[in-house]
C-alpha positions in Angstrom: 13.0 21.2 0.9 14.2 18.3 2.9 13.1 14.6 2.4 12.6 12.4 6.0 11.7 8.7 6.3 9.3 8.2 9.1 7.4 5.3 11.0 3.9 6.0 11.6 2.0 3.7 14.5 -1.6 4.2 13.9 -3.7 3.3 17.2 -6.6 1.0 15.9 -9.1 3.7 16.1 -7.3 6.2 13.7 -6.9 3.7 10.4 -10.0 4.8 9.1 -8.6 8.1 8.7 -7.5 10.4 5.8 -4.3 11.2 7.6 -1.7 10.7 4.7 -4.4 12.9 2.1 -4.2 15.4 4.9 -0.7 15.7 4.9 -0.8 16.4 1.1 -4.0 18.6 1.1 -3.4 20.4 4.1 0.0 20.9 4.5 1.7 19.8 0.4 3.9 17.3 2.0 5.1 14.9 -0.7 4.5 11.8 0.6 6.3 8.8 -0.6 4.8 5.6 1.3 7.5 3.3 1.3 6.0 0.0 3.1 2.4 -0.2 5.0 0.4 -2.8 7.0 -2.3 -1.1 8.1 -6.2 -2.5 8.5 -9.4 -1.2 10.0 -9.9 -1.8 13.7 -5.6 -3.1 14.4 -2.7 -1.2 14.9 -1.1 -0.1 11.7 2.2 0.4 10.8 3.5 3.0 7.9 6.7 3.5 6.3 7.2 7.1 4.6 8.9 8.9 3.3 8.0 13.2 3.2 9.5 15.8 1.6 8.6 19.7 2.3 10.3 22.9 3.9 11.6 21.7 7.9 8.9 23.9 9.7 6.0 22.2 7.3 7.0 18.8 8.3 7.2 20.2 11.9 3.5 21.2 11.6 2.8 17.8 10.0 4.1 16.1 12.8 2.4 17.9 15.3 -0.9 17.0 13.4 0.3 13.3 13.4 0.8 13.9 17.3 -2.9 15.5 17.6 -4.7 12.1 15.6 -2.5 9.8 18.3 -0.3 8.7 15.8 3.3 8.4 16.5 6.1 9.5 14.2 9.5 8.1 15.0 12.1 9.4 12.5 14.0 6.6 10.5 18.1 8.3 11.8 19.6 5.2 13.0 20.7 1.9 11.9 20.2 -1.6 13.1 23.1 -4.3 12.8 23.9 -7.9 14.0 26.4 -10.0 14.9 26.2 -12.4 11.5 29.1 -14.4 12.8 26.9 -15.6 16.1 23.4 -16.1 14.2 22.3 -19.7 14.7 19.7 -18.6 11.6 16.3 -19.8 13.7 14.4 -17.3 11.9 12.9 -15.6 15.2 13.3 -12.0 14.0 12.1 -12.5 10.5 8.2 -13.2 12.4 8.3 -9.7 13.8 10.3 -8.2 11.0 7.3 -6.2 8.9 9.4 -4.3 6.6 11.2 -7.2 5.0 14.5 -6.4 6.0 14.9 -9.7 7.6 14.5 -12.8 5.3 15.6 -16.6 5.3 16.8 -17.5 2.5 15.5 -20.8 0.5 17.9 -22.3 -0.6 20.4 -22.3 2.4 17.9 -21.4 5.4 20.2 -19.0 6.5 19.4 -15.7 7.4 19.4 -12.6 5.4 19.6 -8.8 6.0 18.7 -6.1 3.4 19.4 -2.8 5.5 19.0 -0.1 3.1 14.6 -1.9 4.1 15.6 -1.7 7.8 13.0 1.0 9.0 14.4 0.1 12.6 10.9 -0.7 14.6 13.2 -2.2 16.9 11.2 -5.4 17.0 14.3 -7.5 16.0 16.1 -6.6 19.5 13.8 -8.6 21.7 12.9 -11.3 18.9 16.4 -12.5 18.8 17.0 -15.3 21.5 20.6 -14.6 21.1 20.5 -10.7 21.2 22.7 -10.2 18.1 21.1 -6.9 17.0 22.1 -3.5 18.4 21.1 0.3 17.4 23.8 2.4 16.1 23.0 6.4 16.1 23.1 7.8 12.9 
């Protein structure tokens, strides 16, 4: 058995489907949905993570792939250059998994990586361009 986090991207016209119940009924993947923002009729957004034998979450990919759903796996890291960060808060607007906070008290901002699911929105949101990919 081997566990894989995943980001789904659900095109508006797919969110109204059983996708996730298919993955367990069809193909008994154990799915573990870690963070989601999905709604009928807009582009959703699913953080999971799926647990079964390599060539069943091949297949379940490949049925992701068929409903137009993309499936990036979650293998790299995102940092940033805290020592630079003027703390404007410009990543934490695009930053839908939480890993990118201000914090109240001294408006500065914070970064929880172990939530990172690395979208990749951060890159362009950042004026400054602190954050970067690392390959896992």
């Amino acid at each position: 058995m081997k566990s894989r986090r995943f980001v789904l991207t659900f095109p508006p016209d797919a969110t109204g489907e059983p996708i996730t119940y298919n993955l367990i009924r069809k193909f008994d993947i154990m799915v573990n949905i870690v963070k989601a923002d999905v709604s009928p009729g807009k582009i959703g957004h699913l953080v999971m993570e799926m647990t079964a034998p390599a060539k069943i979450l091949k297949e379940g990919m490949e049925y992701m792939k068929q409903k137009n759903v993309e499936c990036v796996p979650i293998d790299r890291t995102i940092t940033y250059r805290k020592d630079l960060c003027i703390h404007c808060g410009a990543c934490t607007a695009v930053c839908f998994s939480g890993a990118l906070t201000m914090t109240l008290k001294t408006s500065e901002l914070a970064f929880e990586p172990e939530k990172c699911v690395v979208c990749e929105l951060c890159l362009t949101a950042c004026p400054l361009k602190l954050f970067s990919i690392d390959l896992g």
